[in-house]
LUMDREN-743514 format. One line per 2 residues: number of its first residue (from 0); their letters; for each residue x, y negated, z negated of C-alpha. Coordinates in nm, 4 decimals. Example, Ala and Ser with C-alpha at 12.3 -4.5 7.8 and 13.67 -1.06 7.14 Angstrom:
<sites>
0	AS	1.2300 0.4500 -0.7800; 1.3670 0.1060 -0.7140
</sites>
This chain:
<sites>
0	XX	-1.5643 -8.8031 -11.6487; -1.9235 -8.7829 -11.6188
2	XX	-2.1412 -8.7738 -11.3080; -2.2100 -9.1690 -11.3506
4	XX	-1.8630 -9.2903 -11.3868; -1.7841 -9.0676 -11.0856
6	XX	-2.0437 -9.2162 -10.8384; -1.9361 -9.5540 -10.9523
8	XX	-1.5630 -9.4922 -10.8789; -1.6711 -9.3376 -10.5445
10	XX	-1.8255 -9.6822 -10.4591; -1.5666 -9.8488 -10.5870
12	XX	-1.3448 -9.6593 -10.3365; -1.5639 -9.6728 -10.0259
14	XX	-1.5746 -10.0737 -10.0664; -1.2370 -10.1123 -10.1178
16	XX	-1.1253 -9.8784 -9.8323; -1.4266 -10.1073 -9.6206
18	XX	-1.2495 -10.3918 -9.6495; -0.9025 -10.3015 -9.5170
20	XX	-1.0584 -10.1120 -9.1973; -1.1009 -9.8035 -9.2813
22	XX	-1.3843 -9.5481 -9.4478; -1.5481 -9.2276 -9.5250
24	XX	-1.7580 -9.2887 -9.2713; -1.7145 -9.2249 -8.8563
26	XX	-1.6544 -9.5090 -8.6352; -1.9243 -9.4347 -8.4361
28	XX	-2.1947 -9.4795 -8.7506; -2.0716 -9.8273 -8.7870
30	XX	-2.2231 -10.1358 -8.5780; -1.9827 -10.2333 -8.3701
32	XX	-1.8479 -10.5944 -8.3790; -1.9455 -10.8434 -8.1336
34	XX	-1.7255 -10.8900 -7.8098; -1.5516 -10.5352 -7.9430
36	XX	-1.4290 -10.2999 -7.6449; -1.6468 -9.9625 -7.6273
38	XX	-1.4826 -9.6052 -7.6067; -1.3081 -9.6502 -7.2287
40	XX	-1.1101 -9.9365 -7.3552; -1.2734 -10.1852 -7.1299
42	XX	-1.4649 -10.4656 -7.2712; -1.8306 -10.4810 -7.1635
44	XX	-1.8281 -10.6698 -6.8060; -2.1669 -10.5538 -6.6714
46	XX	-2.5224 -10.7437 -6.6303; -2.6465 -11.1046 -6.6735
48	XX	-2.4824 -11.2215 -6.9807; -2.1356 -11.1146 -6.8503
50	XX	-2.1469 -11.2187 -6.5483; -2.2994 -11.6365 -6.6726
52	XX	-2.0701 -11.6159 -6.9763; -1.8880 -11.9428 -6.9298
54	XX	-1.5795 -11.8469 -7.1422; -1.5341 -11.4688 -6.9424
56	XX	-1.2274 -11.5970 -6.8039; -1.1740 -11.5414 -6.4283
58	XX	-1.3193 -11.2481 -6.2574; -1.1655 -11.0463 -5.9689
60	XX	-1.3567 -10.9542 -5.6836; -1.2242 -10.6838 -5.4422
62	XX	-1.3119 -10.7641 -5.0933; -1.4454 -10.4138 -4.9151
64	XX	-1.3075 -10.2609 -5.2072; -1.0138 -10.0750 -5.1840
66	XX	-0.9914 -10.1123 -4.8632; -0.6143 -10.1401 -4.8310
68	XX	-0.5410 -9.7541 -4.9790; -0.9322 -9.6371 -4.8487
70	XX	-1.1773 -9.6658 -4.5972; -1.3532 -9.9775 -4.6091
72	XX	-1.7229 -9.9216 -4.7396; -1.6501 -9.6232 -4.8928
74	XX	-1.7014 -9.4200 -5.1901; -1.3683 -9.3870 -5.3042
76	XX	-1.2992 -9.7217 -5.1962; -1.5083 -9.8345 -5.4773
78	XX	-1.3795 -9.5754 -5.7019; -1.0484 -9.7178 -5.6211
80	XX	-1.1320 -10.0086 -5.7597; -1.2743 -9.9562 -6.0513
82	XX	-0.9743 -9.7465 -6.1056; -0.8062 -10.0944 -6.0535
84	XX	-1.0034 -10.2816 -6.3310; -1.1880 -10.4858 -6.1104
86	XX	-1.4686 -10.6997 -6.2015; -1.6766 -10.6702 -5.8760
88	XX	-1.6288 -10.4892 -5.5737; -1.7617 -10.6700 -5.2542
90	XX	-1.9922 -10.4017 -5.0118; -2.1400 -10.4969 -4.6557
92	XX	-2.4765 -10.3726 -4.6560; -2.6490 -10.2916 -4.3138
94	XX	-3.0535 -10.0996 -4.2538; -3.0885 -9.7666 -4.0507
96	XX	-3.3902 -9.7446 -3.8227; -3.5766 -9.5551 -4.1005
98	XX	-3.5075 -9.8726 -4.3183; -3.2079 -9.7110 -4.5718
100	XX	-2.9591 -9.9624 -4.6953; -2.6191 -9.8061 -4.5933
102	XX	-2.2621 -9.9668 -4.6398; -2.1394 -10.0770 -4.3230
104	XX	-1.9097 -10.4266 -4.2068; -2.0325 -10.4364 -3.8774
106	XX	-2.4243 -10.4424 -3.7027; -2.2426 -10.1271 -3.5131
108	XX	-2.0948 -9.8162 -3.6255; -1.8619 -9.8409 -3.2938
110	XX	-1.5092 -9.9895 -3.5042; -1.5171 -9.8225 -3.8469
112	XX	-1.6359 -9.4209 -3.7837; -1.6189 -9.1973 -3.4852
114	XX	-1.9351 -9.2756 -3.3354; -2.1254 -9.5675 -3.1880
116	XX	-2.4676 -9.7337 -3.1629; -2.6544 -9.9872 -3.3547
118	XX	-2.6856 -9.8872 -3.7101; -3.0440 -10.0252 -3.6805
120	XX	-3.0891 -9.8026 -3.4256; -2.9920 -9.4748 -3.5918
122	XX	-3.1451 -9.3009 -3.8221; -2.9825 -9.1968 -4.1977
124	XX	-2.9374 -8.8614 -4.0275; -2.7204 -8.9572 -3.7350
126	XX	-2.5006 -9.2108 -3.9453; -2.4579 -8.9214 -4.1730
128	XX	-2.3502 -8.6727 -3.9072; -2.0307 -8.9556 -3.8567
130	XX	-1.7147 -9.0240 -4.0257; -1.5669 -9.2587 -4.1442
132	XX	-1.2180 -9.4443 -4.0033; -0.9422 -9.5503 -4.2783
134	XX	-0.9096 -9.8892 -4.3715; -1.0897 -10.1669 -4.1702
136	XX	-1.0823 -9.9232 -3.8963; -1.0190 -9.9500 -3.5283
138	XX	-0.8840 -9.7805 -3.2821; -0.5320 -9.7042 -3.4500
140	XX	-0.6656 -9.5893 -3.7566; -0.7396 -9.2570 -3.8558
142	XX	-1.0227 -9.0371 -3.9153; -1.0905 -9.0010 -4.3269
144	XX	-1.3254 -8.6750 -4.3934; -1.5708 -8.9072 -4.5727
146	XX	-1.9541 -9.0114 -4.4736; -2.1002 -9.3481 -4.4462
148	XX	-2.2206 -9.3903 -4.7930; -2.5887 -9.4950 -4.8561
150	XX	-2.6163 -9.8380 -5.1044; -2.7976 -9.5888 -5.3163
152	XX	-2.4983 -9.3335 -5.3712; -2.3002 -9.6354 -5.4206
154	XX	-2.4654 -9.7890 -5.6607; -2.4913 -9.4663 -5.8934
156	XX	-2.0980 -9.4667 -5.8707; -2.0972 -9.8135 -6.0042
158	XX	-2.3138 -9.7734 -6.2670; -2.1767 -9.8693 -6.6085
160	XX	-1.8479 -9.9346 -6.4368; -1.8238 -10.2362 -6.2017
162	XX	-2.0865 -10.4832 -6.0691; -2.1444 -10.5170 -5.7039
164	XX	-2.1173 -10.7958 -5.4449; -2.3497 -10.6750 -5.1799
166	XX	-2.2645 -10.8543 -4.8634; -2.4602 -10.9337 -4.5444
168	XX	-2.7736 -10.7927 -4.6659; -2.9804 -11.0919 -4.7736
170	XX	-3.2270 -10.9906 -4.4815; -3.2609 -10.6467 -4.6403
172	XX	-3.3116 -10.7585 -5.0184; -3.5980 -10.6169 -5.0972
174	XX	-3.4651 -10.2968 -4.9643; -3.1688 -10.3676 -5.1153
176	XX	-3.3865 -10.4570 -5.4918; -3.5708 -10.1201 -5.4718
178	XX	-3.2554 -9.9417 -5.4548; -3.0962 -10.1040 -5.7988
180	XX	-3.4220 -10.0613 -5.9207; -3.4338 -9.7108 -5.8768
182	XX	-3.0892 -9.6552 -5.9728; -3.1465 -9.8576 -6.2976
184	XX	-2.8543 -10.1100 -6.1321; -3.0513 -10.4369 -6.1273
186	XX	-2.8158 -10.5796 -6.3871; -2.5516 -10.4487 -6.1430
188	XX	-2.6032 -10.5790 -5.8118; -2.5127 -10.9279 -5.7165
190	XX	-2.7654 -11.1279 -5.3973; -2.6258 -11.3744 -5.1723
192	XX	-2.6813 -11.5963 -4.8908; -2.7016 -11.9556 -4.7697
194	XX	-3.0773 -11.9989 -4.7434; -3.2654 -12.2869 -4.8440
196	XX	-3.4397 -12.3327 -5.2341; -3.7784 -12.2455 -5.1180
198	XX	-3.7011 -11.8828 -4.9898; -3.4470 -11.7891 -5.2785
200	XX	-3.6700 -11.9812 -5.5364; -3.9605 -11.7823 -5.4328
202	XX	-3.7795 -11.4075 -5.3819; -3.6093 -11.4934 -5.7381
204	XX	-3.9392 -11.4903 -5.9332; -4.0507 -11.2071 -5.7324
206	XX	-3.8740 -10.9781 -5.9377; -3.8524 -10.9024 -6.2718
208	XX	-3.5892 -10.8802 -6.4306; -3.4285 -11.1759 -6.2148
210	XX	-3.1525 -11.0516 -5.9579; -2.8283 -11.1999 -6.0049
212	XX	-2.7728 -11.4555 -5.7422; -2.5057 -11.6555 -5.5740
214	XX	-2.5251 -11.9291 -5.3124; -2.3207 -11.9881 -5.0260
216	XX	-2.2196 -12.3129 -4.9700; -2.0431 -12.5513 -4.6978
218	XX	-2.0424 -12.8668 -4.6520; -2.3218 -12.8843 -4.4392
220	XX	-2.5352 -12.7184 -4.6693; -2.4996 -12.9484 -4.9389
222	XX	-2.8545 -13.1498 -4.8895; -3.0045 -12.8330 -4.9748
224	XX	-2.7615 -12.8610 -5.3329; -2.9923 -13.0696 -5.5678
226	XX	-3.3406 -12.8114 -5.5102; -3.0974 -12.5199 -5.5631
228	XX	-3.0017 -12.6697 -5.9026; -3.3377 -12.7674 -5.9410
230	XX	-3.5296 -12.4702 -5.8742; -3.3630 -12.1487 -5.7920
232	XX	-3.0349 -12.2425 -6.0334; -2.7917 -12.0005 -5.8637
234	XX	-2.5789 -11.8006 -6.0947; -2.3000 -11.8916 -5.8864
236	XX	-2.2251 -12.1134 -5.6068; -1.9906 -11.9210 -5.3250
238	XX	-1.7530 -12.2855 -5.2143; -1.6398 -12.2178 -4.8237
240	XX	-1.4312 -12.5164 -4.6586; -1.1773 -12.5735 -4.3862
242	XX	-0.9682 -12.8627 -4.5895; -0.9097 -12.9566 -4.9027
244	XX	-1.1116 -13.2986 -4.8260; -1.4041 -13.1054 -4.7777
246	XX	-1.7128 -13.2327 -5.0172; -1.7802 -12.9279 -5.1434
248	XX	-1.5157 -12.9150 -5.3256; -1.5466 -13.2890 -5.4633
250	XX	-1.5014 -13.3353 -5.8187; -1.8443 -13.4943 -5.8176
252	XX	-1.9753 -13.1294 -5.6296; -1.7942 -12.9394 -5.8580
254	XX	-1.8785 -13.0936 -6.1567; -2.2600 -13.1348 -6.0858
256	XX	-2.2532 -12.7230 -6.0159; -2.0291 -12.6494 -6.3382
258	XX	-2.3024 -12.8715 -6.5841; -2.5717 -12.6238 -6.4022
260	XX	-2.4095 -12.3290 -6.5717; -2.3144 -12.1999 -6.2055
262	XX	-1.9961 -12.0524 -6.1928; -1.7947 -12.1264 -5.9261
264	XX	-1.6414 -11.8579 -5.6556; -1.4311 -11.9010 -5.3642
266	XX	-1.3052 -11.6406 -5.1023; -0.9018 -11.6077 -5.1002
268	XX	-0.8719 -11.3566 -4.8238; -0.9666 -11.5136 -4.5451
270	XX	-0.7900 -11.8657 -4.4780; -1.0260 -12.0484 -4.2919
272	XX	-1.3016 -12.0211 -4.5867; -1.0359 -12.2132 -4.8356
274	XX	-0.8918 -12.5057 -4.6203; -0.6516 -12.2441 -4.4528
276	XX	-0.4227 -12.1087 -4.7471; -0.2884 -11.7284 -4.8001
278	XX	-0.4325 -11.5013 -5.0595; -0.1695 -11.5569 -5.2938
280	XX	-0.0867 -11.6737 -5.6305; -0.0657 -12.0448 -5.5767
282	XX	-0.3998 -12.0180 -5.3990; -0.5220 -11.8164 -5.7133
284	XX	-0.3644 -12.0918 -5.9451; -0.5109 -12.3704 -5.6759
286	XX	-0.8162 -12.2438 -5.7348; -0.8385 -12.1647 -6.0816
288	XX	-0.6935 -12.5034 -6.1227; -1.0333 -12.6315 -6.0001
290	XX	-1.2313 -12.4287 -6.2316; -1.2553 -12.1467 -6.0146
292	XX	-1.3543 -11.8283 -6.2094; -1.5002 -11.5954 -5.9379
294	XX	-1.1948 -11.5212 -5.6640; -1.2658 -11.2819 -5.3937
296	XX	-0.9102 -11.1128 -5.2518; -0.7856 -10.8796 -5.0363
298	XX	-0.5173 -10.8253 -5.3250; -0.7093 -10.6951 -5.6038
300	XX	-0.4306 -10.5375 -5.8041; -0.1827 -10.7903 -5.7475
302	XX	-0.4591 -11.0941 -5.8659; -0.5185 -10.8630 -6.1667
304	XX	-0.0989 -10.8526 -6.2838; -0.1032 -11.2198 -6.2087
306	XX	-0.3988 -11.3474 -6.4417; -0.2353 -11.0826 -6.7479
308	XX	0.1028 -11.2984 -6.6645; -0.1343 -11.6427 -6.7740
</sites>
């Protein structure tokens, strides 16, 4: 057969073998198809686009992490969770007296390390020097060997892996943005707070690219609804209400928000912020029910064998 016939075979070959999946060629040198999970197994969940996509199904958000097998605020808390699959983990960010963002629940170090004080009064140094109590911590719980973790040491663990909720810190944003800027996490980190359209409009197109941004929102708050959709257009609005009567939860409230493109999130762990029911799967189904498709838990793993079972 002559060097001719023999390329023309070979191509005949390579575009047969194409079409039923397979090839000469490596996986790797072929583009890879579009919603197709990379290497880990785990389909792409980080950044803008996955976090607005409308049809990403329902996301789980681990409240303080891992805080249940961890400490909360901590680095293998996160870890823990990721471990988990989560989509988000939820961090409580707090500003040392040399302005670092640290994780920390509380304005004082006094219930969740062995040390106390104002973390505003301390310096990176001293919080450092502490450690760090298991779980929610207390005065039953034990001492881990772990160190109050900066937002900046947290943020390179979640790189590429899991976004971030960062709690409490609205006050500290632009300490907060320089950190996910440096740590090339701005895609990563997720803003949040209850203030009015003219302050999160503005601080919005301060930055570039946009920070991801969800809005807190009661009942109360809900003059302040039609400027947000107007003008900042929230990625997500954060619903928190004592009864299932409340307006915020209208279908005239919720519909208005879902033909925004804001997602929807409630917070399942904590009773009194979703008209007093347990974190549990009716609650989950409640809520989803509703078009619910952010749900913060204190039951991370369980919330993540209950949506597979859907």
């Amino acid at each position: 057969m002559n060097r001719s016939a023999i390329r023309s075979l070979g191509c005949t070959l390579t575009i047969l073998l194409l079409s039923l999946g397979t090839g000469c060629a490596s996986s790797s040198s072929l583009p890879a198809a579009k919603g197709a999970e990379p290497p880990g197994g785990k389909p792409l969940r980080i950044g803008r686009a996955a976090f607005t996509d409308k049809n990403s199904g329902v996301w789980v958000v681990a409240h303080m992490s891992d805080w249940r097998n961890h400490a909360a605020n901590s680095l293998s808390g996160i870890q823990g969770a990721i471990d988990m699959g989560v989509h988000i983990v939820e961090v409580d960010v707090q500003l040392t007296k040399d302005n670092v963002p640290i994780l920390m629940h509380d304005e004082t170090v006094d219930k969740t390390t062995n040390g106390t004080g104002k973390v505003a009064e301390m310096t990176l140094a001293e919080i450092k020097s502490l450690y760090l109590k298991q779980r929610q911590g207390g005065d039953n719980e034990p001492l881990t060997s772990e160190r109050v973790p900066t937002l900046k040491e947290a943020m390179e663990l979640a790189k590429g892996k899991v976004m971030v909720n960062l709690d409490k810190g609205w006050a500290y944003r632009d300490a907060m943005w320089d950190v996910l800027v440096q740590t090339g996490t701005t895609d990563h980190g997720i803003f949040k707070s209850a203030a009015n359209n003219v302050e999160v409009e503005s601080w919005l197109k301060s930055k570039s690219p946009r920070p991801l941004y969800v809005q807190v929102m009661l009942d109360s708050h809900l003059d302040k609804l039609d400027a947000l959709l107007r003008g900042a257009k929230p990625d997500a609005f954060e619903l928190v209400f004592p009864s299932r009567n409340a307006k915020v939860i209208a279908d005239e409230t919720l519909t208005k928000i879902r033909q925004s493109g804001a997602k929807l999130w409630v917070n399942t762990m904590m009773p009194s912020q979703i008209a007093g029911m347990k974190d549990v799967e009716t609650t989950w189904d409640w809520s989803i029910g509703k078009g619910v498709q952010l749900i913060q838990t204190d039951a991370p793993s369980r919330l993540l064998r209950h949506l597979k079972k859907e």
